[in-house]
C-alpha positions in Angstrom: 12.6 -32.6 -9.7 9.4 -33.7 -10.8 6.0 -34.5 -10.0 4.6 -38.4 -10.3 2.0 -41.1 -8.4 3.1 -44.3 -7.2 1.0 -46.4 -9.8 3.0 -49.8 -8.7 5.8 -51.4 -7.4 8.5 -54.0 -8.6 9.7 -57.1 -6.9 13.6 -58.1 -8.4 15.0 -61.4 -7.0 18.3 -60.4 -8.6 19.7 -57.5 -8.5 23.0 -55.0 -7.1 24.0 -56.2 -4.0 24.1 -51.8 -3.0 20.0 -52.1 -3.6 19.6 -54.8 -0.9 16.4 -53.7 1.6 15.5 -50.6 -1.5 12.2 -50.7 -2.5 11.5 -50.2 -6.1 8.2 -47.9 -7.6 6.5 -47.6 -10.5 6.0 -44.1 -10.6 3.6 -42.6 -13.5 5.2 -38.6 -14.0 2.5 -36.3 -13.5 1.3 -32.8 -14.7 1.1 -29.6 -11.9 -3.0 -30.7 -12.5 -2.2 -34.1 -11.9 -2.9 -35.2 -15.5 -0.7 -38.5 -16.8 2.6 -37.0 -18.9 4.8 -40.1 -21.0 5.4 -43.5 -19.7 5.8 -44.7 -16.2 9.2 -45.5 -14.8 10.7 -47.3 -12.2 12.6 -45.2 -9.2 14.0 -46.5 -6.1 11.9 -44.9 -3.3 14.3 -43.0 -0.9 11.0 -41.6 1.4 8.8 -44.6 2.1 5.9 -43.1 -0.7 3.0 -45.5 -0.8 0.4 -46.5 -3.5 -1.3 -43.6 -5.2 0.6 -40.6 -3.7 2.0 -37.6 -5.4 5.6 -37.4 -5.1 8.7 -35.6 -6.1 11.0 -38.2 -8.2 15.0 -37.0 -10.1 16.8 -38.7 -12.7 20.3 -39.4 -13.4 23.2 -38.7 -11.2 20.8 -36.8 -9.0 19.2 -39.7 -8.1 21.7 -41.8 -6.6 22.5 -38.6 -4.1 19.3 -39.3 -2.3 20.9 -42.2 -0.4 24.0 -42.1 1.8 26.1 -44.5 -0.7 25.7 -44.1 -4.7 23.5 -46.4 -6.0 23.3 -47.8 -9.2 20.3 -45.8 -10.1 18.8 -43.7 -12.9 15.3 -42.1 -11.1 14.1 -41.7 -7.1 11.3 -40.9 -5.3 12.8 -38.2 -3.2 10.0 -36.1 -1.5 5.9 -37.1 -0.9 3.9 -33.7 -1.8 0.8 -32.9 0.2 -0.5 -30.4 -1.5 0.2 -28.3 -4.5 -0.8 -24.5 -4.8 -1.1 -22.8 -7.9 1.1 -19.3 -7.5 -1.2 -16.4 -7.6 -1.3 -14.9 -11.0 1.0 -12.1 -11.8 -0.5 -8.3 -12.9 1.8 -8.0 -15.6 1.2 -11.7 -17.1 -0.3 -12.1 -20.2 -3.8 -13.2 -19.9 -4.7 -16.6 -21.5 -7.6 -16.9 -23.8 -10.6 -18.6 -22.7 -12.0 -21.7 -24.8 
């Protein structure tokens, strides 16, 4: 899984008859500091996420598991995070050099 925010969503007119009633997000993946990483992507949301929240989106076959019949999909939003806490530092990690 990964870490994105809902930047938009998608309106299809067309589409599988299996997506019918699924709302589709544009979902911009996300660092652990919340920093933009690569290009958005579109994932059918499978936890009613809304506008701007951090959430926890899979890809391939993974994805289509999040619904109770496969869908033809390739990402979904599978978990909204409400907070994210760094793990306290280990005593036998190496120490990273100030800049």
């Amino acid at each position: 899984m990964m870490l994105g925010r809902i930047v938009g969503s998608v309106v299809a007119s067309a589409k599988h008859p299996s997506l019918e009633g699924k709302k589709l997000l544009v979902v911009q993946p996300v660092t652990r500091e919340g920093h933009d990483r690569g290009k958005p992507i579109v994932a059918i949301d499978a936890v009613g996420a809304g506008f701007r929240e951090t959430v926890y989106w899979c890809r391939g076959k993974e994805a289509s598991l999040a619904f109770s019949a496969e869908l033809p999909c390739d990402a979904s939003i599978v978990g909204i995070v409400d907070a994210i806490t760094p793990a306290p530092a280990r005593p036998d990690a190496p120490r990273q050099a100030k800049k």
